[in-house]
Structure formats: structure tokens, C-alpha cells
C-alpha positions, 0 to 999 in steps of 0.5 A, spaced: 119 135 602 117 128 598 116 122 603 117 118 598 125 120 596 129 117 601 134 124 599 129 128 601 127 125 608 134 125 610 135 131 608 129 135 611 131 131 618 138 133 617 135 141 616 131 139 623 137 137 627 141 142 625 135 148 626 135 144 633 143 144 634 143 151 633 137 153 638 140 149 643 147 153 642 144 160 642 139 157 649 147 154 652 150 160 650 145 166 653 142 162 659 149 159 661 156 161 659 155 168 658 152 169 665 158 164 668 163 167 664 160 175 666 163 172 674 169 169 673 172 176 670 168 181 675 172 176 681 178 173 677 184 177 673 186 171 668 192 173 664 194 170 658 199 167 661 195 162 664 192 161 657 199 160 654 200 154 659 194 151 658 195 150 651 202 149 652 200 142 657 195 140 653 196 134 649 191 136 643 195 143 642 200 143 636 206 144 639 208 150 634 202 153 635 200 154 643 201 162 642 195 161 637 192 159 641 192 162 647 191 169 644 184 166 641 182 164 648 185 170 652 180 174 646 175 170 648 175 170 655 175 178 654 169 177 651 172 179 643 168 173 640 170 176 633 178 177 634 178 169 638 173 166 631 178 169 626 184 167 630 181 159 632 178 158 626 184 156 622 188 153 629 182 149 628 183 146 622 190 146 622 189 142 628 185 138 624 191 137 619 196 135 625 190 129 627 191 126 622 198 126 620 199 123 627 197 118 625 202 117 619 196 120 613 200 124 609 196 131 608 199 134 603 197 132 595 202 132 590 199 135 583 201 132 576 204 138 574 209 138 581 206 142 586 203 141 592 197 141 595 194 141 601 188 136 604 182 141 604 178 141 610 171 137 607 177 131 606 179 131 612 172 131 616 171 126 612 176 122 612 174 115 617 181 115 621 178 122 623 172 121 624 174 115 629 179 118 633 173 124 634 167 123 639 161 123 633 158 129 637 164 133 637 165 131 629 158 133 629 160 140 632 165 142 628 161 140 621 157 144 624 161 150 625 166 149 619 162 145 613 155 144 613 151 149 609 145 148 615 149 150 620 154 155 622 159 155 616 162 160 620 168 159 615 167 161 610 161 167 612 166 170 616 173 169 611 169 171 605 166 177 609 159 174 608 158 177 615 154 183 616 156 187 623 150 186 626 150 179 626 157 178 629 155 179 635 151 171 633 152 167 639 155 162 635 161 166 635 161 165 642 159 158 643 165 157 638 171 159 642 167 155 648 168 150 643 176 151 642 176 152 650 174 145 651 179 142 647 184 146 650 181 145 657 179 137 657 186 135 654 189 138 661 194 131 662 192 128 669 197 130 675 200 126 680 195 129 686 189 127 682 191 119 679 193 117 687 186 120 689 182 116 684 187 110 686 184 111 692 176 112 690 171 106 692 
């Protein structure tokens, strides 16, 4: 590393807490979320049925693509991390894409010679609206998972079959339906019961 190049600073520090980033999921994922998810499915039969109502009710699901989703997350649930990845990657960045038209961006690029192309998934991470409407943790995360050539890439190793068997059990895969899980689970709408408890809190 150069000190004296500012690029090479700031890239070394981005290898570093994406090395950091990488540890902290893999130590989340062995220390907590398996162990946790090994309980609930010795005490409790989830069927994918409550998945489907989960993404149905959440208000960051496309409405079109609830089915998607719940099959994604009912693999995972399953403990079927590659299934749940190769399901939830492309939901992802079609729920990207969804964000942004929300907003009134128009996602689809009209090309000199007539056809249409749409924006590719680098442009939508990038772009400010994006980067406003996400938590900077959770933008992190997901370039992460999608782009960042320090980090996961998942997309591009596993839908270029870069991916040896070995390395699907990676614990990203995990930590990466985990992820899918959050969005679903914490855009649930808050309930009648709820909002006149917290009314009534203090």
C-alpha cells in the first residue's frame, strides 16, 4: 500500500472493513442464527403458508412477487441456503428496481436503435434516491452481498457458476436469507393492538 496515494489509503481501508464485515457475519451466523434457527424448527412446524402471509403484509414486498418470496425464505427456514440465494437474489434486485420506480425514476433506458434496457443493478445501488431511502448500513449490506468485488459477490459467483460445492455451505448464503428475512419481517404494518399499547406507554 502507498501512504502517500490517497486511492490506495481508501482502498486498503475499504479491503479491511470489508475483511471485518465478512468476519462479523460468518461469527453471527455460527454463534447465533444457526443455533437459534436449529430450536425453532425442533419446536415449531412453519409452513410456507405463513411465510406467504408475511410477504403478502409486508409493505416492502412487491405485490407481484410475494410468492417469490416466501418460497425463498420457506428454503431457507428449511436450512436450503443455496435454493433460498438462487431464489432471493434476483427478488432483491428486482425489489431494488421497484424502490426506485416508487419514486417516479423511470428504470427502463430506451437505446438509440429502439429497444429497451433496463437499469443494471451497479446503477441502481448507486443511485442518490436509493442511497437516501436505505439505512447506510443496510446499502452497505446489500453491496456487500451484490457488488463489491471485497466482499461476497454472491451474484455474480453463484449465477456464473464460480461457486465450488464446497464453498456452498459458506455461511454468507446464510447470512444472506437472514438478510432477505429482515426486510420481509421488519416492514410487518403495525397493528391496532400494538399502536394503542404504545399509546398508552410513559
Amino acid at each position: 500500500m502507498d501512504l502517500n496515494s490517497r486511492d490506495s489509503f481508501l482502498a486498503a481501508v475499504d479491503r479491511e472493513i470489508a475483511k471485518q464485515f465478512r468476519l462479523n457475519l460468518c461469527l453471527m451466523v455460527s454463534g447465533c442464527l444457526l443455533p437459534g434457527l436449529d430450536i425453532i424448527q425442533r419446536e415449531h412446524y412453519v409452513p410456507i403458508s405463513l411465510f406467504q402471509v408475511y410477504a403478502i403484509r409486508s409493505i416492502l414486498v412487491p405485490p407481484d412477487r410475494t410468492s417469490s418470496w416466501a418460497e425463498g425464505l420457506f428454503h431457507g427456514y428449511s436450512g436450503n441456503f443455496v435454493v433460498a440465494a438462487l431464489i432471493l437474489m434476483p427478488q432483491v434486485e428486482h425489489w431494488l428496481r421497484w424502490l426506485l420506480q416508487s419514486t417516479g425514476y423511470d428504470t427502463v433506458v430506451r437505446k438509440t436503435d429502439g429497444t429497451d434496457e433496463h437499469l443494471v443493478l451497479e446503477s441502481i445501488l448507486a443511485h442518490p434516491v436509493i442511497k437516501d431511502m436505505l439505512e447506510d448500513a443496510l446499502w452497505y449490506e446489500l453491496n456487500f452481498y451484490f457488488l463489491d468485488p471485497q466482499g461476497a459477490n454472491l451474484r455474480n459467483e453463484m449465477l456464473h457458476g464460480l461457486v465450488p460445492d464446497d464453498e456452498l455451505k459458506s455461511a454468507l448464503l446464510t447470512s444472506f436469507w437472514h438478510l432477505c428475512l429482515r426486510i420481509v419481517m421488519l416492514s410487518q404494518p403495525v397493528s391496532e393492538t400494538s399502536e394503542r399499547s404504545n399509546s398508552t406507554v410513559g
